[in-house]
FIVOLO-23946 format. One line per field, with one value per residue (C-alpha): x, y, z; residue in three letters; residue number from 1. Coordinates in pm, 1 decimal, m for minus. Last residue first. Example, Ala and Ser with C-alpha at 12.3 -4.5 7.8 and 13.67 -1.06 7.14 Angstrom:
BEGIN
X	c(1367.0 1230.0);
Y	c(m106.0 m450.0);
Z	c(714.0 780.0);
residu	c(SER ALA);
num	c(2 1);
This chain:
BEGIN
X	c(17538.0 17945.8 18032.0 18244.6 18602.3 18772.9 18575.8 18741.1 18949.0 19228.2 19379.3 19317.4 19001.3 18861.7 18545.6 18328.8 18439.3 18302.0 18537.3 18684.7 18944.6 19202.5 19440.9 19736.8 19996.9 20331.3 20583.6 20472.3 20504.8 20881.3 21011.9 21349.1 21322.5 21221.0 21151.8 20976.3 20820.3 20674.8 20520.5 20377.4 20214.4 20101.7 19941.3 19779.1 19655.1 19494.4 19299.9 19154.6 19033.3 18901.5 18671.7 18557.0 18704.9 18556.6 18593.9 18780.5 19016.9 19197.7 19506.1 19688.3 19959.3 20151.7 20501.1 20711.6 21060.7 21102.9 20992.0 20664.0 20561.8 20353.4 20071.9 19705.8 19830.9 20147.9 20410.7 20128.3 20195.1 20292.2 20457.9 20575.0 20770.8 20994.8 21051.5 20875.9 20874.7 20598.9 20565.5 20325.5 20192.2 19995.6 20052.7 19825.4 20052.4 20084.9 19689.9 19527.2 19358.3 19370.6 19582.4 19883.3 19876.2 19803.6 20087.2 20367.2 20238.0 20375.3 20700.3 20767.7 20730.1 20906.6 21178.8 21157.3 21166.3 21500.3 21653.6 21616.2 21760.6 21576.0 21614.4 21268.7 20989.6 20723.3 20409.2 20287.1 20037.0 19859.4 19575.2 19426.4 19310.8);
Y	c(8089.9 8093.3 8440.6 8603.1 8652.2 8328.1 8412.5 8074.2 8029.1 7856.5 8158.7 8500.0 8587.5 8940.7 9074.6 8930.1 9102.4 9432.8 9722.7 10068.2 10313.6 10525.0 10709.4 10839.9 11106.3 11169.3 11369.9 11724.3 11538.4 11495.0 11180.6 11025.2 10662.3 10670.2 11006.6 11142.0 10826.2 10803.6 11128.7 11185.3 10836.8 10938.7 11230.5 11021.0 10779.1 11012.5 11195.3 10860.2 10756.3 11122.1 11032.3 10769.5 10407.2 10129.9 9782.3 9611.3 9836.4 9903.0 10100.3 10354.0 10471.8 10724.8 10817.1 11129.4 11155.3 11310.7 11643.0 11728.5 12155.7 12318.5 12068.1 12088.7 12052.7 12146.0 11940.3 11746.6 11409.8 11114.7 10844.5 10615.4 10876.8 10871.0 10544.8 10339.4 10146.3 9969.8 9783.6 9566.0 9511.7 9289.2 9379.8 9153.3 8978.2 9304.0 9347.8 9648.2 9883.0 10185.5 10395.9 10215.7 9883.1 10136.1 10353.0 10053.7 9953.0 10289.0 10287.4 9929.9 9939.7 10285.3 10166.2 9862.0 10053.4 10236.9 9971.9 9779.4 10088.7 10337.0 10383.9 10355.6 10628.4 10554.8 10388.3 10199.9 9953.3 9876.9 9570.1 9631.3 9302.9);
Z	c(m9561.2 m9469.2 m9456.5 m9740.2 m9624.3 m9734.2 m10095.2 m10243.8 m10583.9 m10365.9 m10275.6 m10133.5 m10310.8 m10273.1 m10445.9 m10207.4 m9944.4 m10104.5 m10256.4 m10102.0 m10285.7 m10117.3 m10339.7 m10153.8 m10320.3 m10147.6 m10281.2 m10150.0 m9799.4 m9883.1 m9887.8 m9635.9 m9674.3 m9368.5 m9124.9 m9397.7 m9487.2 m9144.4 m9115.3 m9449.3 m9362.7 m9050.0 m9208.7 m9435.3 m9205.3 m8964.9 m9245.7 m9331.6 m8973.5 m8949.0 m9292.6 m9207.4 m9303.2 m9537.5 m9488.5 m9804.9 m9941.4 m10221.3 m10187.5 m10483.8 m10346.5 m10581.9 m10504.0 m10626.9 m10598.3 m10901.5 m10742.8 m10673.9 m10607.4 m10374.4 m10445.2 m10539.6 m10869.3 m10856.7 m11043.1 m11289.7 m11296.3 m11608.6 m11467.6 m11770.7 m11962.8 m11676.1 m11639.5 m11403.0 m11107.4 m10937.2 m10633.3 m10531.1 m10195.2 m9954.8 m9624.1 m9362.6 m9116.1 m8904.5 m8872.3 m9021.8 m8800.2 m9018.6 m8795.4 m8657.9 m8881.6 m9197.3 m9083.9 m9033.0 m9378.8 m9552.3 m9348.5 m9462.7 m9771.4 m9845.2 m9613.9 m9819.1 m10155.7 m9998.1 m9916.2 m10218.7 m10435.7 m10640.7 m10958.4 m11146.1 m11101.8 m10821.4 m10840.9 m10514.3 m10560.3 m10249.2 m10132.8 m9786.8 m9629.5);
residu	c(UNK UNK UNK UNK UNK UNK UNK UNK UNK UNK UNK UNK UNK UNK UNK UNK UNK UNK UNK UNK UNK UNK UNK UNK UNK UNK UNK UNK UNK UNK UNK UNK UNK UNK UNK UNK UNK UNK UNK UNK UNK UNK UNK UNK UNK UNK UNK UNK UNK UNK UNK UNK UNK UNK UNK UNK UNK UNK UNK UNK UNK UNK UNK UNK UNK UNK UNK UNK UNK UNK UNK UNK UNK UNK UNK UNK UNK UNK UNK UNK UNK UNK UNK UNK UNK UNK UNK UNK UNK UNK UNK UNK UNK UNK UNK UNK UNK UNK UNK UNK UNK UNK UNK UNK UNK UNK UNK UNK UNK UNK UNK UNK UNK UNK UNK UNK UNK UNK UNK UNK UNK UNK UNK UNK UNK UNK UNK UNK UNK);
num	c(129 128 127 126 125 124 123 122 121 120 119 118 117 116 115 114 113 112 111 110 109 108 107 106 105 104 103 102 101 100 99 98 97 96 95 94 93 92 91 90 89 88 87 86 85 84 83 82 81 80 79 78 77 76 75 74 73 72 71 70 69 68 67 66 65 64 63 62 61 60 59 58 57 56 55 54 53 52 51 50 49 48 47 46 45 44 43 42 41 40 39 38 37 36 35 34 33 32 31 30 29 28 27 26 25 24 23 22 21 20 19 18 17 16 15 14 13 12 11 10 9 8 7 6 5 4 3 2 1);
């Protein structure tokens, strides 16, 4: 039930934004335990102006192909479970669309079921009383 936003600047092509897509989710279905059926994503481009980052805070350097991922989660993951998925994320989106690990910054953050409804108004992942 992971929910991402990924921030990038503007210009890219389709291919590239579903390389990103699809590299990213291939990483949470390897290492996070997230079915195949279950990527929910929205992806955001901006201008320049609009994605304000430091070049080297705890970084060697960002260029301007820097992507946030910001991912809210339902069930929470430890630590090592974490540290997998980013490194199989730098992995992945090296190989495709081609980003350098300096370019890659993951926020994880973790909510309740109850704060998720998929449709229909209803909490399909609360537990019936």
């Amino acid at each position: 039930m992971p929910f991402t936003r990924i921030s990038l600047l503007e210009g890219k092509s389709p291919e590239y934004l579903k390389a990103l897509s699809d590299s990213f989710h291939q990483a949470m279905v390897e290492t996070f335990n997230v079915p195949l059926t279950d990527k929910f994503q929205a992806i955001h481009q901006h201008r320049p102006n609009e994605l304000i980052i430091d070049p080297t805070y705890f970084s060697k350097g960002r260029s301007d192909d820097f992507v946030i991922f910001t991912i809210t989660i339902g069930k929470p993951r430890d630590t090592a479970t974490k540290q997998s998925f980013y490194k199989r994320v730098v992995d992945l989106l090296g190989k495709s669309p081609g980003i350098r690990p300096e370019d890659i910054m993951i926020v994880v953050s973790t909510s309740t079921r109850d704060e998720w409804s998929f449709s229909s108004g209803e909490t399909q992942m609360v537990e019936p009383a």
